[in-house]
C-alpha positions, -999 to 999 in steps of 0.1 A, spaced: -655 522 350 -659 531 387 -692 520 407 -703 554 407 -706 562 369 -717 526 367 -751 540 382 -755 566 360 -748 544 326 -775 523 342 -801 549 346 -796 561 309 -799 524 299 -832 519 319 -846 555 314 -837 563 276 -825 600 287 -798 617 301 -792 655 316 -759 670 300 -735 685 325 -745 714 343 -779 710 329 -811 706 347 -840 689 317 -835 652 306 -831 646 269 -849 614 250 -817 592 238 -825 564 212 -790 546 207 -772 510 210 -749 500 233 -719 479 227 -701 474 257 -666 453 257 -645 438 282 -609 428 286 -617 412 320 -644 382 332 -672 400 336 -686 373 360 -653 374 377 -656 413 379 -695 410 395 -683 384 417 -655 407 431 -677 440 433 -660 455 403 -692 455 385 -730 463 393 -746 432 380 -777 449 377 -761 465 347 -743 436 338 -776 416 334 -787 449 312 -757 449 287 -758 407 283 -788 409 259 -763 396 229 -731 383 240 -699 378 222 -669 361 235 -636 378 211 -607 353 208 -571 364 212 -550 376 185 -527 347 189 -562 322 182 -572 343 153 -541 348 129 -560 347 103 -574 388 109 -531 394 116 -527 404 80 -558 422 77 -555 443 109 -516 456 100 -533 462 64 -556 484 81 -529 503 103 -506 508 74 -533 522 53 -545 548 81 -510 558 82 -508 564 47 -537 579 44 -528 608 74 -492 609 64 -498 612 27 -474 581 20 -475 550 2 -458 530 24 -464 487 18 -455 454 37 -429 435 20 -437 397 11 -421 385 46 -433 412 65 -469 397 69 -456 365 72 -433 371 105 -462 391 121 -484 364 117 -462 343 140 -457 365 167 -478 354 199 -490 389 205 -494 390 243 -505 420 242 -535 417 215 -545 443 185 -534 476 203 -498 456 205 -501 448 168 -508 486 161 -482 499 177 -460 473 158 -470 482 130 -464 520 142 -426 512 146 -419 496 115 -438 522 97 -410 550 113 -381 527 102 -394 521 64 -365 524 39 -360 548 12 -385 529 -16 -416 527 11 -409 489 18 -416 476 52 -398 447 65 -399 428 93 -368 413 114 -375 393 143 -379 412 181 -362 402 211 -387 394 236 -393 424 260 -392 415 296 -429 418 311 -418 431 341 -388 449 359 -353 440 349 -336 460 380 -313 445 403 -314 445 439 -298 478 438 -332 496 428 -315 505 396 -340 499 368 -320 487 332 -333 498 298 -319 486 264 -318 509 232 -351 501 213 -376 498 240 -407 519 230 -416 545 256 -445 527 266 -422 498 281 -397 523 293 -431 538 314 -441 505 326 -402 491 338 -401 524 356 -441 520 373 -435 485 382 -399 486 393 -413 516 418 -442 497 431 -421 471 437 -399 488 455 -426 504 479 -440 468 479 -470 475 459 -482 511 479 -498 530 453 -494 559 473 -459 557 477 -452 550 443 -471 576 433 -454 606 455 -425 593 445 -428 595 406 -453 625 407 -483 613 398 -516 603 414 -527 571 429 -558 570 404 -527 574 372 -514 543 384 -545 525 392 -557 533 356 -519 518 344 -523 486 356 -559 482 343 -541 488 309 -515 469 317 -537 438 328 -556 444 296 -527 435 276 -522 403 298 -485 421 307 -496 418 345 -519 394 361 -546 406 389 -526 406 420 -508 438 415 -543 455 411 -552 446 444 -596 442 455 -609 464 428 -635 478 456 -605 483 483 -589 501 457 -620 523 447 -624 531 483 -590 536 491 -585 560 462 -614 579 467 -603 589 502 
């Protein structure tokens, strides 16, 4: 969340009221907040990413949420849940054969629930005939650009579009040696599209911090 909604969000914390947009009278709120993190949230005051004045206000009950990879346990019960809301909005019966569970329980899930879901998206799609999911074996996806030196970027039949995006983002941020600008004039998109990319992409531990840059340097520069 940028700094500047970060004031707002405090206020209607502190004040119990908010004005709707384009509205001029404050209206009593009486709600609960539960607020969640994919980064440090020490680490994110520390660096200006986050007012701690509304860090202090959201750290009245903390709870620190283990990877996937140390929980395998909720695996199983997770690609339950996904399958059943398929079902459910696809009008299918669709079930896990006995193996299935079993192979996405060993999977190290880098990339947490919202990897699992989409997982569980894919093999939903290539069900056979009698409903059965199964589950072979992935190759391991490279976490960042497989391109040679030419600036040509290499994609493999099977790649989601999700990892077909991110080969092309990071291969072109490489290549402009991590100017968001640049990138972004060259693949027609905004600076901010980008910015919000990497957040996700950092979120699902596919990056690590340095291609984000100062998170205020970045605000400022984005803003301009």
């Amino acid at each position: 969340m940028p700094l500047a909604l970060q004031v707002y969000l405090l206020r209607v914390i502190e004040t119990r009221t908010l004005t709707r947009v384009g509205g001029s009278r404050e209206l009593p709120i009486d709600v609960r907040v539960i607020a969640a993190s994919n980064r440090d949230p020490q680490r994110a005051v520390a660096s200006g990413a986050l007012r701690s004045d509304l860090y202090f206000r959201l750290l009245e009950f903390p709870l620190q949420v283990p990877a996937l990879r140390e929980r395998r346990e909720d695996i199983p019960l997770l690609a339950r849940h996904f399958l059943d809301r398929l079902n459910e909005r696809y009008g299918t019966a669709k079930v896990f054969n006995p193996d299935a569970l079993r192979r996405l329980g060993e999977r190290a899930w880098p990339g947490n629930v919202r990897e699992l879901r989409h997982a569980v998206q894919r093999h939903y799609i290539m069900a056979g005939e009698n409903g059965e999911i199964d589950v072979q074996p992935e190759p391991e996806q490279p976490l960042r650009p497989t391109g040679g030196s030419d600036g040509a970027i290499r994609f493999t039949v099977g790649m989601t579009f999700d990892d077909v995006e991110r080969e092309m983002l990071l291969k072109t941020l490489a290549h402009f040696n991590n100017n968001k600008r640049q990138a972004a004039r060259a693949l027609g998109i905004t600076a901010k599209t980008i910015y919000n990319r990497l957040l996700r992409y950092r979120s699902q531990e596919l990056i690590g911090d340095e291609l984000l840059g100062d998170p205020v340097e970045e605000n400022e520069r984005l803003a301009e």
